[in-house]
VEXGU-743547 format. One record per residue: residue number from 0; residue in three letters; x, y, z of N, C-alpha, C in turn. Coordinates in nm, 4 decimals, m for minus. Each point is the difference from the previous one (the first is absolute). Example, Ala and Ser with C-alpha at 12.3 -4.5 7.8 and 13.67 -1.06 7.14 Angstrom:
2
{0; "ALA"; {1.3190; m0.5690; 0.7800}; {m0.0890; 0.1190; 0.0000}; {0.0900; 0.1200; 0.0000}}
{1; "SER"; {m0.0350; 0.1050; m0.0720}; {0.0820; 0.1190; 0.0060}; {m0.0770; 0.1090; 0.0730}}
//
This chain:
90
{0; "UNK"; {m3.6536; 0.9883; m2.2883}; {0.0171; 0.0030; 0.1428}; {0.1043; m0.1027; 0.0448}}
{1; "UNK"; {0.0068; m0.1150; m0.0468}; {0.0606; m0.1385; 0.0233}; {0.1947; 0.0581; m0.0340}}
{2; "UNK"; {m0.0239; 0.0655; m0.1086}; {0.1513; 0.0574; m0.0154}; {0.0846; 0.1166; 0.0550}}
{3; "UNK"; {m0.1006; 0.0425; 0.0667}; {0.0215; 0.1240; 0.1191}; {0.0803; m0.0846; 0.1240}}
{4; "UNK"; {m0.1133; m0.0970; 0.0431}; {0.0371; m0.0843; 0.1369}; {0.1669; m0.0563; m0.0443}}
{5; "UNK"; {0.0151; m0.0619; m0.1797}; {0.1518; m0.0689; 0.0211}; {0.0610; 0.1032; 0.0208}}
{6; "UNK"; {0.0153; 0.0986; m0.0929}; {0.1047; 0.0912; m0.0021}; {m0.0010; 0.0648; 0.1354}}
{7; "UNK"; {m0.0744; m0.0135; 0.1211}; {0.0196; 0.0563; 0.0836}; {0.1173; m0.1359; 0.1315}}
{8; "UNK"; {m0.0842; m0.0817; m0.0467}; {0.0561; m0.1436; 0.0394}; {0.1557; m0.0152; m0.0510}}
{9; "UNK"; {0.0309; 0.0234; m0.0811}; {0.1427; m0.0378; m0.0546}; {0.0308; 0.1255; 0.0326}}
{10; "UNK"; {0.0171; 0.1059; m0.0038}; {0.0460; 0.1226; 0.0912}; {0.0332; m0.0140; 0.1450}}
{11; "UNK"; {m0.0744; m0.0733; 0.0644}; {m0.0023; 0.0100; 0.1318}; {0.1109; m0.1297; 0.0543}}
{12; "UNK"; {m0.0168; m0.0977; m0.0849}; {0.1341; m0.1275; m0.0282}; {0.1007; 0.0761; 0.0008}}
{13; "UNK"; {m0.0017; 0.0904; m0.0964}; {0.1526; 0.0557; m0.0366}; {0.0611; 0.0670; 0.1214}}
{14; "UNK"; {m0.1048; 0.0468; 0.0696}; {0.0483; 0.1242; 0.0915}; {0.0396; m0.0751; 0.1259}}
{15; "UNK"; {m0.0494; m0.1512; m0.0053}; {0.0557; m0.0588; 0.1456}; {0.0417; m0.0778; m0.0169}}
{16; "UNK"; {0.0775; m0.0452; m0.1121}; {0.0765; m0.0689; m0.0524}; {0.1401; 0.1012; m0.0085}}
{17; "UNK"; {0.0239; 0.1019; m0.0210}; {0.1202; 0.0781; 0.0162}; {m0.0354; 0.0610; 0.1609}}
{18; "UNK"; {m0.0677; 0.0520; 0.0700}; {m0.0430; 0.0016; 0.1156}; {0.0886; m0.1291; 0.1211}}
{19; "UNK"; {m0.0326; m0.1066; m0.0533}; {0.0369; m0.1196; 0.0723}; {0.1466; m0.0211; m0.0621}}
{20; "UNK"; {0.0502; 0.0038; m0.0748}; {0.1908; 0.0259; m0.0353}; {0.0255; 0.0499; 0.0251}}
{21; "UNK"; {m0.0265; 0.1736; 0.0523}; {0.0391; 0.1036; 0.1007}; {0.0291; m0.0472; 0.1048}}
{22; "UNK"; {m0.0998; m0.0371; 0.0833}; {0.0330; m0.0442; 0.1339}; {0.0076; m0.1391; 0.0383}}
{23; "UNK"; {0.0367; m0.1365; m0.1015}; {0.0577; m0.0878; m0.0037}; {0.1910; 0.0504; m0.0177}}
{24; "UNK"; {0.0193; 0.0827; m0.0687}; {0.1624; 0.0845; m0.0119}; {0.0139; 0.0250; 0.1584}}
{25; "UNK"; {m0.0614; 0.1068; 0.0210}; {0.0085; 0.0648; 0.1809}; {0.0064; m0.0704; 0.0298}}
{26; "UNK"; {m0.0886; m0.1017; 0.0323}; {0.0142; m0.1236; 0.1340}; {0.1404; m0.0503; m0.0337}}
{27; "UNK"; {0.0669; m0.0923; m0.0972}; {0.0995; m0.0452; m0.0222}; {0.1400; 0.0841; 0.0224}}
{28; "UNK"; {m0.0086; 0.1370; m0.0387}; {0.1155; 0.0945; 0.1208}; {m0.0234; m0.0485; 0.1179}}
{29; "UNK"; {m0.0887; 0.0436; 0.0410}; {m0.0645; m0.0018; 0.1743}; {0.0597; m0.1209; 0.0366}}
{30; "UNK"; {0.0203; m0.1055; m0.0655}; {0.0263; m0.1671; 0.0821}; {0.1342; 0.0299; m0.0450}}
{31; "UNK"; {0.0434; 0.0556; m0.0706}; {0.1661; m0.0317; m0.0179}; {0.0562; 0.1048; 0.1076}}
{32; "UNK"; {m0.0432; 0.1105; 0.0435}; {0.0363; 0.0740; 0.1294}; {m0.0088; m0.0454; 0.0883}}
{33; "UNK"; {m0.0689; m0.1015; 0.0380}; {m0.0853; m0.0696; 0.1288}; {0.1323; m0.0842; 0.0329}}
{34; "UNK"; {0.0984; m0.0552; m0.0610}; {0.1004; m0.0495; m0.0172}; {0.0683; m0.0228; 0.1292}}
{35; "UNK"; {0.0285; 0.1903; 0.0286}; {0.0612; 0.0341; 0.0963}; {m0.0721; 0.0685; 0.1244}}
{36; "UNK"; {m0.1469; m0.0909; m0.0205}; {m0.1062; 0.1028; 0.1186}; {0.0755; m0.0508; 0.1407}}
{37; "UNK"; {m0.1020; 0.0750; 0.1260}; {0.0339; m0.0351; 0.0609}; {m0.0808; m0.1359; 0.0773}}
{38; "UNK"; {m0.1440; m0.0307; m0.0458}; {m0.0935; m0.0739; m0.0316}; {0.1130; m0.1253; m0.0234}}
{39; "UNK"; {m0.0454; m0.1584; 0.0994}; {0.0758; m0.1367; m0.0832}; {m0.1333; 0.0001; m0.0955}}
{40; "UNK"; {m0.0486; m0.0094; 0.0240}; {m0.1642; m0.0299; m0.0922}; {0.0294; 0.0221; m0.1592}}
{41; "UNK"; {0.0097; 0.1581; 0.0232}; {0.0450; 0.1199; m0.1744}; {0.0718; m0.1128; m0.0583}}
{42; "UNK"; {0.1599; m0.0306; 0.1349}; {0.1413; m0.0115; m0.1502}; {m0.0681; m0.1593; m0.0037}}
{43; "UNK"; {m0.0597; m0.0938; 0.0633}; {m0.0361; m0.1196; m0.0525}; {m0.0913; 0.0057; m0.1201}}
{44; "UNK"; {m0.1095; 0.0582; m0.0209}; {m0.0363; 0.0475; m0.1253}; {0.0763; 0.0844; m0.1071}}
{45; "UNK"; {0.0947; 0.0844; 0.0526}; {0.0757; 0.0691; m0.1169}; {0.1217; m0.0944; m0.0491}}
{46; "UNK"; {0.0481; m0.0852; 0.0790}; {0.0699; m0.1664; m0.0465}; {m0.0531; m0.0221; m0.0831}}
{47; "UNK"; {m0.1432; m0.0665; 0.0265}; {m0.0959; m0.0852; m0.1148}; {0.0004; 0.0900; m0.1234}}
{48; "UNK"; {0.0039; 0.1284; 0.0083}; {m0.0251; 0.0645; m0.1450}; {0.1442; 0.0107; m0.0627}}
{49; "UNK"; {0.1164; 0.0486; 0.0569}; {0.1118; 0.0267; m0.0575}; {0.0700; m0.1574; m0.0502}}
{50; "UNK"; {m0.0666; m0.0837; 0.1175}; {0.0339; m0.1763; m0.1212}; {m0.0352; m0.0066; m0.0798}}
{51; "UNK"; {m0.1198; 0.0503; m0.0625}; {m0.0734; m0.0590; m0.1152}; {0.0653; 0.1202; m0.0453}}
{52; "UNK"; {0.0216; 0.0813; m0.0257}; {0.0818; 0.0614; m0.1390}; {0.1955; 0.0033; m0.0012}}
{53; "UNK"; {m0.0259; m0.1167; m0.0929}; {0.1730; m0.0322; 0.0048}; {0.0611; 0.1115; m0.0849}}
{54; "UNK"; {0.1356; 0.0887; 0.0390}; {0.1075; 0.0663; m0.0582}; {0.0768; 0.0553; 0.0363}}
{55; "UNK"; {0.0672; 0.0011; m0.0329}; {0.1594; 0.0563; 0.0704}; {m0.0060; 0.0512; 0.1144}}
{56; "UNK"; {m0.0857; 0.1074; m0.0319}; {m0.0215; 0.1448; 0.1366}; {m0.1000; m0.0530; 0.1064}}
{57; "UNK"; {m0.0889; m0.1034; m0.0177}; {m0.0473; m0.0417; 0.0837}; {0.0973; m0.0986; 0.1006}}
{58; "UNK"; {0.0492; m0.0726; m0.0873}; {0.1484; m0.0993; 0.0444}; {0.0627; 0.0891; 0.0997}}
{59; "UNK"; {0.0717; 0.1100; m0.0248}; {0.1034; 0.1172; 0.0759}; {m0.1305; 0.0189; 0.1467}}
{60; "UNK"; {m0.0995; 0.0482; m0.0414}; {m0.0911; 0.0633; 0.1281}; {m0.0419; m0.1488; 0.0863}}
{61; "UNK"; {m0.0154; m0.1192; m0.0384}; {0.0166; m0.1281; 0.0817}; {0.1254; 0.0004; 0.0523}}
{62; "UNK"; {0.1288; 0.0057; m0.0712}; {0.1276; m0.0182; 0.0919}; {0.0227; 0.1325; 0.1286}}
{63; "UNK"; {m0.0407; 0.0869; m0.0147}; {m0.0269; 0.1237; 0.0553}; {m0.1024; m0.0197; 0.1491}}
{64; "UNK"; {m0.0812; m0.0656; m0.0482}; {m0.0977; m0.0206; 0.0764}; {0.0245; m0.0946; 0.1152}}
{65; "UNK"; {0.0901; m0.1223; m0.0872}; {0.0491; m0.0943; 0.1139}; {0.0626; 0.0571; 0.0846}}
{66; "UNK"; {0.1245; 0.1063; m0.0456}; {0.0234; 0.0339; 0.1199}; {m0.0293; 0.0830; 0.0940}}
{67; "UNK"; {m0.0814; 0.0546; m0.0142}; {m0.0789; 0.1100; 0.0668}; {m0.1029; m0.0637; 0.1090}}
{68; "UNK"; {m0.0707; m0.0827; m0.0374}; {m0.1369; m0.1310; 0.0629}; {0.0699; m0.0222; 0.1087}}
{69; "UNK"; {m0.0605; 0.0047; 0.1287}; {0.0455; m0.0691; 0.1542}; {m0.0293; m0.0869; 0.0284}}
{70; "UNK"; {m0.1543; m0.0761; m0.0478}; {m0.0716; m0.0807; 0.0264}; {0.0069; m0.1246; m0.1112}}
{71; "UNK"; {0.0501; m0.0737; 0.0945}; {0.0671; m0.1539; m0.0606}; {m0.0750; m0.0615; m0.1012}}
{72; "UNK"; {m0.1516; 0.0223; m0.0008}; {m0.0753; m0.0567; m0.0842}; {m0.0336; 0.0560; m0.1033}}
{73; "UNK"; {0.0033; 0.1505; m0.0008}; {m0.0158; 0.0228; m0.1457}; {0.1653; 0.0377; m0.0630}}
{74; "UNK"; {0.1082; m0.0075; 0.0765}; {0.0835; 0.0000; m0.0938}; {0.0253; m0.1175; m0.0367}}
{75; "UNK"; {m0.0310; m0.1274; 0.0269}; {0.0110; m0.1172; m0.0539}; {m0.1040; m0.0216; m0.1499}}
{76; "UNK"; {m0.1140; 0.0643; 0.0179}; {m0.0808; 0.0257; m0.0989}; {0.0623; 0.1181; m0.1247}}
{77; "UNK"; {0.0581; 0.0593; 0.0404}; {0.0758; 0.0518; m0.0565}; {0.0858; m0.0398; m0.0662}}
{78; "UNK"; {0.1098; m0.0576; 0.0768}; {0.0707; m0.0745; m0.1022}; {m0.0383; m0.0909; m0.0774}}
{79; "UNK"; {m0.1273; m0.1238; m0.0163}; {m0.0513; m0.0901; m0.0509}; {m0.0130; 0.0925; m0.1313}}
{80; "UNK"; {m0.1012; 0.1054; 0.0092}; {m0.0228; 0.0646; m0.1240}; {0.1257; 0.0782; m0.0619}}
{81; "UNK"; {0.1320; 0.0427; 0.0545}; {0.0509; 0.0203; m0.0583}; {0.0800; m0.0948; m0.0809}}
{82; "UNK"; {0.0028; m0.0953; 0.0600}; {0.0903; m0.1238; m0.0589}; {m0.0804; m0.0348; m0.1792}}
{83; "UNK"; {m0.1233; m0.0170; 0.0892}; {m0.0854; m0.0785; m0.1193}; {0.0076; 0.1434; m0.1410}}
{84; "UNK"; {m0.0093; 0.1090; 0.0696}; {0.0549; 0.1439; m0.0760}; {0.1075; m0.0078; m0.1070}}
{85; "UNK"; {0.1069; m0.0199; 0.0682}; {0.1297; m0.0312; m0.0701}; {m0.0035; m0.1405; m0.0842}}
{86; "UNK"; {m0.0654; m0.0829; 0.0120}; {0.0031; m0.1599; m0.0721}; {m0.1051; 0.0731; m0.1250}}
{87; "UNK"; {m0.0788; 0.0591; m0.0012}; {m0.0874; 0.0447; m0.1304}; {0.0571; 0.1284; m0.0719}}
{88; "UNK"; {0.0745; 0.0686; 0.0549}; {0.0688; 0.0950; m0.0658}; {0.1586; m0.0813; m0.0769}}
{89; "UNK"; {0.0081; m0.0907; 0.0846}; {0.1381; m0.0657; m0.1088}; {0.1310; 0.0556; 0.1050}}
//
């Protein structure tokens, strides 16, 4: 009986363990679109996510972004992370 319950137990790990990387992936599109929401809220959170993953194409969609941003404060945030962007990419 006891080996019924694991194997049902480690089955059910597995399934929300790839379950939860599914829609840990989705969400992380979702914040890199948010970029250009129309929400300040979205692109201040979609900032915070597209900083933390440094590379090239993220670099290009920060310079992109600066100029696109109206609002003085997050394109200043913007540029901070792109700067610090470009100093870790070399």
């Amino acid at each position: 009986m006891r080996r019924e319950y694991l194997g049902w137990g480690i089955f059910g790990a597995a399934v929300g363990t790839v379950a939860g990387m599914l829609l840990w992936s989705q969400q992380m599109r979702d914040a890199r679109r948010a970029l250009f929401s129309r929400s300040p809220v979205k692109r201040l959170a979609a900032l915070g996510y597209v900083g933390g993953q440094p590379s090239v194409e993220n670099a290009r969609l920060l310079r992109d972004y600066c100029a696109w941003e109206v609002r003085p404060a997050l394109r200043r945030r913007a540029g901070v992370l792109l700067r610090r962007m470009e100093t870790i990419l070399g």
